[in-house]
C-alpha positions in Angstrom: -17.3 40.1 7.9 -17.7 43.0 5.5 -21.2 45.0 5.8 -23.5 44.3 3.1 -23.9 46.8 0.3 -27.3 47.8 -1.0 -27.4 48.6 -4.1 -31.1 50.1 -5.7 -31.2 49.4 -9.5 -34.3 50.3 -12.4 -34.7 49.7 -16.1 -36.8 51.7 -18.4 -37.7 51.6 -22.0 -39.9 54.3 -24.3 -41.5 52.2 -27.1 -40.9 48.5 -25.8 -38.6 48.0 -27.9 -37.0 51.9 -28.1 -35.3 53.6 -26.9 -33.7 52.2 -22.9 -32.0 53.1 -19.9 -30.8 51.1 -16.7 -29.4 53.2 -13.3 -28.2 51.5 -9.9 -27.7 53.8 -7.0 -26.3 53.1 -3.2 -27.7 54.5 -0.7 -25.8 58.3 0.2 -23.4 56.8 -1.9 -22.2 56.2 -5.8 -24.3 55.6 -8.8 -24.2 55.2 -12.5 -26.7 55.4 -15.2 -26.2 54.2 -19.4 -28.5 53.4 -22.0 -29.2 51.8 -25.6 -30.6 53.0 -28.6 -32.4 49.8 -28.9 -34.1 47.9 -26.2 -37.0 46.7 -23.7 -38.1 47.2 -20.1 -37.1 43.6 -19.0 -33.5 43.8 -20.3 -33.0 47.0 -18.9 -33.9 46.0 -15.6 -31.4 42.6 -16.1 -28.6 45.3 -17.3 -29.3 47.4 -14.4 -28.8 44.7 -11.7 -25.5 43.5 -13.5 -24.2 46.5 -14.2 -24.6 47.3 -9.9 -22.9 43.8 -9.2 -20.1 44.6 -11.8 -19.4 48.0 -9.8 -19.4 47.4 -6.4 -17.3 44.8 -4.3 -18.0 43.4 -1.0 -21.4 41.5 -0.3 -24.4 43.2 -2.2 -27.8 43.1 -1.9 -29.2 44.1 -5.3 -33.1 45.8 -4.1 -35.1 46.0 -7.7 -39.0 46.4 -8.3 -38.2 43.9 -11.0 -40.2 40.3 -10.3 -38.0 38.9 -13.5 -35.1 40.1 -12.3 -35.5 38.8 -8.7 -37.2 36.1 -8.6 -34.5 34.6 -11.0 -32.6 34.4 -8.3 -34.2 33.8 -5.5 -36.1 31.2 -6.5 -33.2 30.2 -8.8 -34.9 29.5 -11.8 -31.5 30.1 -13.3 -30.6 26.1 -12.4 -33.3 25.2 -14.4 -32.0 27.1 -17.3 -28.4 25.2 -17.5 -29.9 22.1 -16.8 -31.9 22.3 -20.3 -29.1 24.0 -21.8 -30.4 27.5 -21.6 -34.0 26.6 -22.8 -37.3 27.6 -20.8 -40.0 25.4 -19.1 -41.1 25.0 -22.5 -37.7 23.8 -24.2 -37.5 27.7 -25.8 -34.7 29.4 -26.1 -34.6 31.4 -23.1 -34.8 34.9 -23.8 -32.3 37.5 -23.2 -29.0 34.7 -23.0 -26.8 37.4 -23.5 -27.3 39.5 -21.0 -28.3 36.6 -18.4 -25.3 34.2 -19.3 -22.9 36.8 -17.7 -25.1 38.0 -15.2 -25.5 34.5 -13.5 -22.1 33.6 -14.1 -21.3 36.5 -11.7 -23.3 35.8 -9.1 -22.2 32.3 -9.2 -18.9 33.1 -9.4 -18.4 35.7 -6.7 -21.5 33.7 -4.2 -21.7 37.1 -1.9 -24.8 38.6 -4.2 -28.8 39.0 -2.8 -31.5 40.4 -4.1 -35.0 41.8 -2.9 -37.5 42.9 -4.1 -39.3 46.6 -3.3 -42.4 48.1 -4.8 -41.9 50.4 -7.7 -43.4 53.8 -7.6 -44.4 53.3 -3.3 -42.1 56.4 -1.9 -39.2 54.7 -1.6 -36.7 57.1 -2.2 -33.8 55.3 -3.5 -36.3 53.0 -6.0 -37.4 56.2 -7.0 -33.9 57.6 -7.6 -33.3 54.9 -9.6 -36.2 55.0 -11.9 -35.7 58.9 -12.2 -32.0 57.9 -13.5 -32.8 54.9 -16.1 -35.9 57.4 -17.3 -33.7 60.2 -17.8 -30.4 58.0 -19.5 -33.3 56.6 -21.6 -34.9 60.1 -23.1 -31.1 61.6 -23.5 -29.3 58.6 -24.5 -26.5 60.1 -22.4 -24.9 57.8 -19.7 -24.1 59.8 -16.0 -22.5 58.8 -12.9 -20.9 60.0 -9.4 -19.8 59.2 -6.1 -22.9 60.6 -4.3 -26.6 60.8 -5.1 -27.4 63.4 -8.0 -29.9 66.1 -6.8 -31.0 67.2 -9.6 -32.1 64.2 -12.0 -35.3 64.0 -14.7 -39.2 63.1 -14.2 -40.2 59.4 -12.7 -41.7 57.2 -14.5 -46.0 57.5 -13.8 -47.3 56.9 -11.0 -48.8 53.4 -11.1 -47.5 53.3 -14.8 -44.6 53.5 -16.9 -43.6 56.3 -19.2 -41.2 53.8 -20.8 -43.5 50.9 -21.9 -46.9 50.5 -20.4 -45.1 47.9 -18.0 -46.9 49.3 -14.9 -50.1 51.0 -15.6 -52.5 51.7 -13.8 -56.6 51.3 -14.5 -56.7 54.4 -15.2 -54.9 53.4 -18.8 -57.1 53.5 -21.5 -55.2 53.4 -24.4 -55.0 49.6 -24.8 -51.9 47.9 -27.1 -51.2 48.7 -30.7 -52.6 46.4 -33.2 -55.0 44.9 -34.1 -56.2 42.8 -30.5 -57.0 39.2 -29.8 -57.7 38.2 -26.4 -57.8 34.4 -25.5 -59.9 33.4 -22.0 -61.6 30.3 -20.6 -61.8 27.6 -18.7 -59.2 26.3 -16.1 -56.5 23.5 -16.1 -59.4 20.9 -14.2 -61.6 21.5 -17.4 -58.8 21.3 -19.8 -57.6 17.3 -18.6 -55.5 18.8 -15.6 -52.5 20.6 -14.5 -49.5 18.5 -16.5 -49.6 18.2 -20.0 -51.9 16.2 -21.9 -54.1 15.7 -24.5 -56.8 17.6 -24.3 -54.6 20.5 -23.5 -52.8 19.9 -26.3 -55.5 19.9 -28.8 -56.9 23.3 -27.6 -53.4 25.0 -28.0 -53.3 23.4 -31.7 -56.7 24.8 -32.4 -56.2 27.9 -31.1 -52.8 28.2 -32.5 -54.6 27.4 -36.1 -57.3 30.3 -35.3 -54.3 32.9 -34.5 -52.7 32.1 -37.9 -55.6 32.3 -39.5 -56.6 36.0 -38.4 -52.5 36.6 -38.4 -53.5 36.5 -42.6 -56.5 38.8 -41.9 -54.7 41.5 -40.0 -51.2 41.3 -40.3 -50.6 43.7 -37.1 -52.1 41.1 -35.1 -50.9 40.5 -31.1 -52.4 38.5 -29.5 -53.6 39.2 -25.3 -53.6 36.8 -22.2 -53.8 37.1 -19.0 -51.2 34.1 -18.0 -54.1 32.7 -16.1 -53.3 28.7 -15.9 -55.5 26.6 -18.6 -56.9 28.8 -21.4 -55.0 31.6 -21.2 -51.4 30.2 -21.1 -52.3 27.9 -23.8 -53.7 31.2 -25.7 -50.0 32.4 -25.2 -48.2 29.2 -26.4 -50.3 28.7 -29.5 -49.2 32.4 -30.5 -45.6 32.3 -29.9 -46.0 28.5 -31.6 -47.4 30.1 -35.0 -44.4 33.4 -34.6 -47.6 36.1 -33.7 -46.8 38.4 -30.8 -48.4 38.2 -27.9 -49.0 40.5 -24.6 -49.7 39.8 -21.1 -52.4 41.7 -19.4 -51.6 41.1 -15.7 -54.8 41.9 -13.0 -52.0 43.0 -10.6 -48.4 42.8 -9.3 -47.5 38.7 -8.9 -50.6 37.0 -9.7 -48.6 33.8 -10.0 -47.5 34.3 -6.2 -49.8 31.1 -4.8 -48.3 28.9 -7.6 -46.0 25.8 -7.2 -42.5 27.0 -8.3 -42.6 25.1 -11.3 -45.7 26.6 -12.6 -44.5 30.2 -11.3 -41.1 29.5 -13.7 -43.5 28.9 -17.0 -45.4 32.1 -15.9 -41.8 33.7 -15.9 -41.1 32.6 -19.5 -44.3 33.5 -21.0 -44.0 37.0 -19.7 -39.7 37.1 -20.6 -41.6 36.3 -24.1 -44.2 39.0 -24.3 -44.1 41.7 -26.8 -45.4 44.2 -24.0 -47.0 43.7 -20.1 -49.4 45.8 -18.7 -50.4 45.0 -15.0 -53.5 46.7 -14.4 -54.0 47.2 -10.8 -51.1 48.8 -8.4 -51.9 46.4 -5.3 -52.1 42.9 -4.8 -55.6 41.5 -3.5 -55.2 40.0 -0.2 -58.5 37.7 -0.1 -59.8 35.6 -2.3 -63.0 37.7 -2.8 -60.7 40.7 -3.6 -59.0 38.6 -5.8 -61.9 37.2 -7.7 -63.1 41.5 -7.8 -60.1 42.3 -9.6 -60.2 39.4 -12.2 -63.4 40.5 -13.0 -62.3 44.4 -13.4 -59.5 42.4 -15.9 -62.6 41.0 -18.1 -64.2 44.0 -18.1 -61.5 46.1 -19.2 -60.3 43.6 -21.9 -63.8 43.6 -23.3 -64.1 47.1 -23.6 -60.4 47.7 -25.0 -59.7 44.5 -27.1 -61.2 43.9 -30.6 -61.4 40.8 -30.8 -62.0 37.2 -28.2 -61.7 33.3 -28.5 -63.4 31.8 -25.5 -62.6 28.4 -24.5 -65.7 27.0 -23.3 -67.5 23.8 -23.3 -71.0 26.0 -22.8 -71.8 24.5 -19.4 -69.9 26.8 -16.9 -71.9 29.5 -15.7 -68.5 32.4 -14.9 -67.7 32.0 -18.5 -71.4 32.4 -19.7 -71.7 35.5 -18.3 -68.1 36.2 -19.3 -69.0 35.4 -22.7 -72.6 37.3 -22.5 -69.9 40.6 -21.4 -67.7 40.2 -24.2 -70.7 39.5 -27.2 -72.7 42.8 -25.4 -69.1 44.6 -26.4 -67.6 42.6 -29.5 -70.7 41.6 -31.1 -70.3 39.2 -33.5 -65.9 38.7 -33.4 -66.3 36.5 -30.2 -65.4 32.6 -31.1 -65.7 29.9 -28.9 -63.8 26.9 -28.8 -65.6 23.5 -27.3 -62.7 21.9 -25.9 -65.2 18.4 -25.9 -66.2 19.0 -29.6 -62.4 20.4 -31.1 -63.6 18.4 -34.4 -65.8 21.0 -34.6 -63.2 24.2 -34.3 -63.7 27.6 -33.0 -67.3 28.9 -33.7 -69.0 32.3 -32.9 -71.8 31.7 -30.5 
């Protein structure tokens, strides 16, 4: 049996979408770099990993700090896109067809292809190769390749961040998103009529899907923010792709939906395929609950002091979200709304 390749791949993107640039590199061995005039992060990263299957034969192991790229595979949400005719968990158009359709083709088609995931930006030297290549084929525009490793190659992307689109950055990043912001928060799926789709659930995305359209008329740059916590915050997400606003996810660290059922985990995957831009806060995934629970709570803090404006989902008997609305009134003032997900007749109010 022939030895397994590995094969290290990276996307990058300045602008998100901008300017982009993909790179795959083998170990002591060839690589290749190209780029677009036009692009994002996440379809770098997909051109990246084809564009590495595409050029080398044997079995390959494709390594990327991409979760979108790799858990795709691995935990083949890929079946689930053919069986609902290349639409999402949410019957959406799954985003980026054109460069997936062919990628998964491949892989199906030659059945020799892994992947694994490594940690971007962790001193790994051929991830880092690779990200120094798509950076670099990204800023020049200029393609590059060889049959052995390049020593002299262009600046990484930042530590704990991302030159190229915010994707990775670190708390350190103040700048917040362009726009004018809109961050949706509240209560969990067991307050919102449970974890599968119903009624209640359903209401509170309509409402807050009528609140988003009506400050979409208000400020016209208008993105909306969620953390792609389950309950409140997904449904934040949905309304705003349902009413055409933009929308970015604010990740507290690296795989927050790790614990989730795989079905759960595949929605996750859409909503963030669907974001205008991700910013993951934190480098390292908590590994106890309390640690957990710290950094969510460094995630409120931070979108309170950066975001403009909130709507709180909140039936104004849970004691986190009090003092989670208390923190975002003491920095918002008055442009924090609440919806009562028990009194919806009512509609979002300021409180």
């Amino acid at each position: 049996m022939a030895a397994r390749t590995e094969v290290f791949t990276d996307g990058a993107c300045s602008g998100n979408p901008g300017p982009g640039g993909w790179a795959w590199v083998v170990p002591d061995g060839p690589f290749a770099a190209g780029f677009e005039a036009r692009s994002t992060n996440q379809r770098m990263e997909i051109k990246a990993a084809y564009e590495a299957v595409r050029a080398t034969t044997g079995p390959v192991e494709v390594v990327s700090d991409s979760t979108y790229v790799v858990n795709c595979f691995r935990d083949r949400w890929w079946e689930g896109w053919l069986e609902r005719g290349w639409k999402n968990s949410s019957r959406k158009p799954v985003a980026n067809r054109d460069l997936w359709e062919p990628f998964i083709d491949l892989v199906r088609t030659r059945g020799d292809v892994t992947f694994r995931w490594v940690k971007g930006h962790a001193n790994n030297r051929w991830n880092d190769l690779a990200d120094r290549l798509a950076v670099e084929a990204g800023q020049r525009q200029q393609e590059r390749s060889g049959d052995h490793p390049p020593t002299e190659v262009g600046p990484a992307d930042e530590p704990g961040g991302s030159a190229s689109d915010k994707k990775k950055a670190g708390p350190s990043y103040t700048d917040g998103f362009d726009g004018h912001t809109l961050v949706v928060l509240g209560h969990k799926p067991t307050e919102l009529g449970g974890y599968d789709p119903n009624p209640t659930a359903d209401a509170v995305r309509h409402r807050l899907a009528d609140i988003i359209a009506a400050k979409r008329h208000l400020h016209p740059d208008l993105l909306v923010v969620s953390g792609l916590r389950l309950g409140a915050e997904q449904l934040g997400a949905e309304a705003a792709r349902e009413v055409g606003v933009p929308y970015a996810a604010l990740l507290p660290f690296p795989e927050p939906d790790a614990p989730w059922p795989k079905a759960r985990r595949a929605h996750f995957a859409d909503l963030v395929a669907d974001a205008r831009d991700t910013l993951t806060l934190e480098k390292k995934t908590p590994d106890t609950t309390a640690k957990v629970a710290a950094a969510l709570r460094r995630r409120d803090a931070w979108m309170a002091q950066h975001l403009d404006e909130a709507v709180l989902v909140w039936d104004g008997r849970d004691k986190a979200l009090e003092k989670l609305h208390k923190s975002l009134t003491d920095r918002m003032g008055d442009e924090v709304w609440v919806v009562d997900p028990t009194e919806l007749t009512t509609g979002g109010r300021r409180r």
